[in-house]
NUGUFI-221450 format. One record per residue (C-alpha): residue number from 1; residue in three letters; x negated, y, z negated. Coordinates in nm, 2 decimals. Layout:
N
seq->NUM&type->ala&u->X&v->Y&w->Z
...
# end
This chain:
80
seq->1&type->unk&u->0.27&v->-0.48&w->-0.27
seq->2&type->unk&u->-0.11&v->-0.58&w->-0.25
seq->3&type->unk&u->-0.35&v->-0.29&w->-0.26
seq->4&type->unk&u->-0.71&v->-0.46&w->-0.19
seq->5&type->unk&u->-0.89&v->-0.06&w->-0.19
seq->6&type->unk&u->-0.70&v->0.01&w->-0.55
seq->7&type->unk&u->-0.71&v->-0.38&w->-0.62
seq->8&type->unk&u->-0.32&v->-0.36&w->-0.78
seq->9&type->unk&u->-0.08&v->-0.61&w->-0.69
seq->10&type->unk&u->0.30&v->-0.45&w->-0.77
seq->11&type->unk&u->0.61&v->-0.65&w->-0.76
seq->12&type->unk&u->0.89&v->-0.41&w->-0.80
seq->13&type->unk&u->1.21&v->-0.57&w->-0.82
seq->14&type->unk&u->1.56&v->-0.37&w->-0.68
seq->15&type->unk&u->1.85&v->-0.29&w->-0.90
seq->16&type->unk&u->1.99&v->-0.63&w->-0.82
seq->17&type->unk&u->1.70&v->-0.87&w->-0.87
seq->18&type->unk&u->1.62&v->-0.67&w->-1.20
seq->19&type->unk&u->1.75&v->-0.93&w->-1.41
seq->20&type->unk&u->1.65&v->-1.22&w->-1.26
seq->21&type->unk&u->1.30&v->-1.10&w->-1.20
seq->22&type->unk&u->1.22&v->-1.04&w->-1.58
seq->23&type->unk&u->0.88&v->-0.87&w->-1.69
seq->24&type->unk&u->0.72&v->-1.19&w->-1.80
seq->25&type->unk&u->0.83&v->-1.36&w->-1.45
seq->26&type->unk&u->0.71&v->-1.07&w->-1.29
seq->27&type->unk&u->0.36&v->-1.06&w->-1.43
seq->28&type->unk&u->0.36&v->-1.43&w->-1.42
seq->29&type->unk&u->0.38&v->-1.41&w->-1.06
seq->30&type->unk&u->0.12&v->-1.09&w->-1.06
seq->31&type->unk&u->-0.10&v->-1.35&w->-1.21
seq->32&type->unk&u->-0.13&v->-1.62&w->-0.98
seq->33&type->unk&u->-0.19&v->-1.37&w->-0.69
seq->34&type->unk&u->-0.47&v->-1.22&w->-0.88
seq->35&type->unk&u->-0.62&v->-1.58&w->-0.92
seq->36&type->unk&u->-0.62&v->-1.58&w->-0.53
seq->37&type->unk&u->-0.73&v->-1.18&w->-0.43
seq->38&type->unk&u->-1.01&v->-1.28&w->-0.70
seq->39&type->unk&u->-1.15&v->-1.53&w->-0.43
seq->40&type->unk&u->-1.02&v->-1.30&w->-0.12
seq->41&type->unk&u->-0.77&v->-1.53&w->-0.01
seq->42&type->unk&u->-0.46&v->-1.28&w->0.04
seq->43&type->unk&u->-0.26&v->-1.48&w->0.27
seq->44&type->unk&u->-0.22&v->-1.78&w->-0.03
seq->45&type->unk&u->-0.16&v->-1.50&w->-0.25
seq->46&type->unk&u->0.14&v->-1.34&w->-0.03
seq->47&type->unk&u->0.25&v->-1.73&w->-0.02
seq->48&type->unk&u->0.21&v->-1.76&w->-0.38
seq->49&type->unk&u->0.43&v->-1.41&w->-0.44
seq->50&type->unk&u->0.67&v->-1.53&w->-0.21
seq->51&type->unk&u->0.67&v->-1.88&w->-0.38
seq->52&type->unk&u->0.73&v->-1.72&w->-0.69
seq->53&type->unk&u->1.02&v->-1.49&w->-0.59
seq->54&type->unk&u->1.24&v->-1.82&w->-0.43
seq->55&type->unk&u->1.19&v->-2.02&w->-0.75
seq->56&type->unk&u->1.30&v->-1.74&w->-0.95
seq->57&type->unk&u->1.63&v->-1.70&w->-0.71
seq->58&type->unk&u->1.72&v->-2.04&w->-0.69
seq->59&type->unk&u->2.07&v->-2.06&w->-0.89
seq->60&type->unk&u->2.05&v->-2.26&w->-1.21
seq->61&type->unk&u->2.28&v->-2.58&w->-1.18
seq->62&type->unk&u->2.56&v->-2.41&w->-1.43
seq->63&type->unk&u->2.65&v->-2.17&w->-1.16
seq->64&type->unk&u->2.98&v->-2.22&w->-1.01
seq->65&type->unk&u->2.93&v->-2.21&w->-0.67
seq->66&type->unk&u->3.31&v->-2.31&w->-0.61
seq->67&type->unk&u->3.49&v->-2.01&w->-0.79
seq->68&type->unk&u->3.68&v->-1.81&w->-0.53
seq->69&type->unk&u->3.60&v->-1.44&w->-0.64
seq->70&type->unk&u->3.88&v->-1.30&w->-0.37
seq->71&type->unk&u->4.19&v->-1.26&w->-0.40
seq->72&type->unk&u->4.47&v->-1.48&w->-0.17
seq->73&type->unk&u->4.72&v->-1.22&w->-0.24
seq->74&type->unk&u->4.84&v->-1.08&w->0.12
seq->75&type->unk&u->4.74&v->-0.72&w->0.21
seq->76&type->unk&u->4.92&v->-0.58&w->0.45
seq->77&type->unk&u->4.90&v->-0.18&w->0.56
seq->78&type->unk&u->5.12&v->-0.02&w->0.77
seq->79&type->unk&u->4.98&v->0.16&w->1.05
seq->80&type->unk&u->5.08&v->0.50&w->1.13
# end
């Protein structure tokens, strides 16, 4: 969120990007926007926000994408 009256920028991660989106990333990213609202230009500072959250996301190569998390057990209910 960019407030230009209150002159705030707040990133404020959900319960599922809180680990990825550490403090320092965070205020990392808080950083470079400022840099931008400093010279008025919001739309590269939305672009550099945004920027900041898809580098954070991206997976690190160690991830394995491959690993079948579900289970190939059959389910079967009965129906009434």
């Amino acid at each position: 969120m960019i407030s230009l009256f209150e002159r705030q920028v707040v990133i404020w991660p959900d319960k599922a990007l809180q680990d990825i989106l550490n403090p320092e990333i965070v205020k990392n990213m808080i950083s470079e926007m400022t840099k931008l609202l400093k010279k008025n230009d919001v739309r590269n500072a939305f672009e550099a926000g945004l920027s900041g959250i898809q580098t954070s996301l991206i997976l690190p190569e160690s991830v394995n994408l491959n690993k079948n998390e579900l289970s190939n057990e059959i389910i079967s209910e009965d129906s009434l």
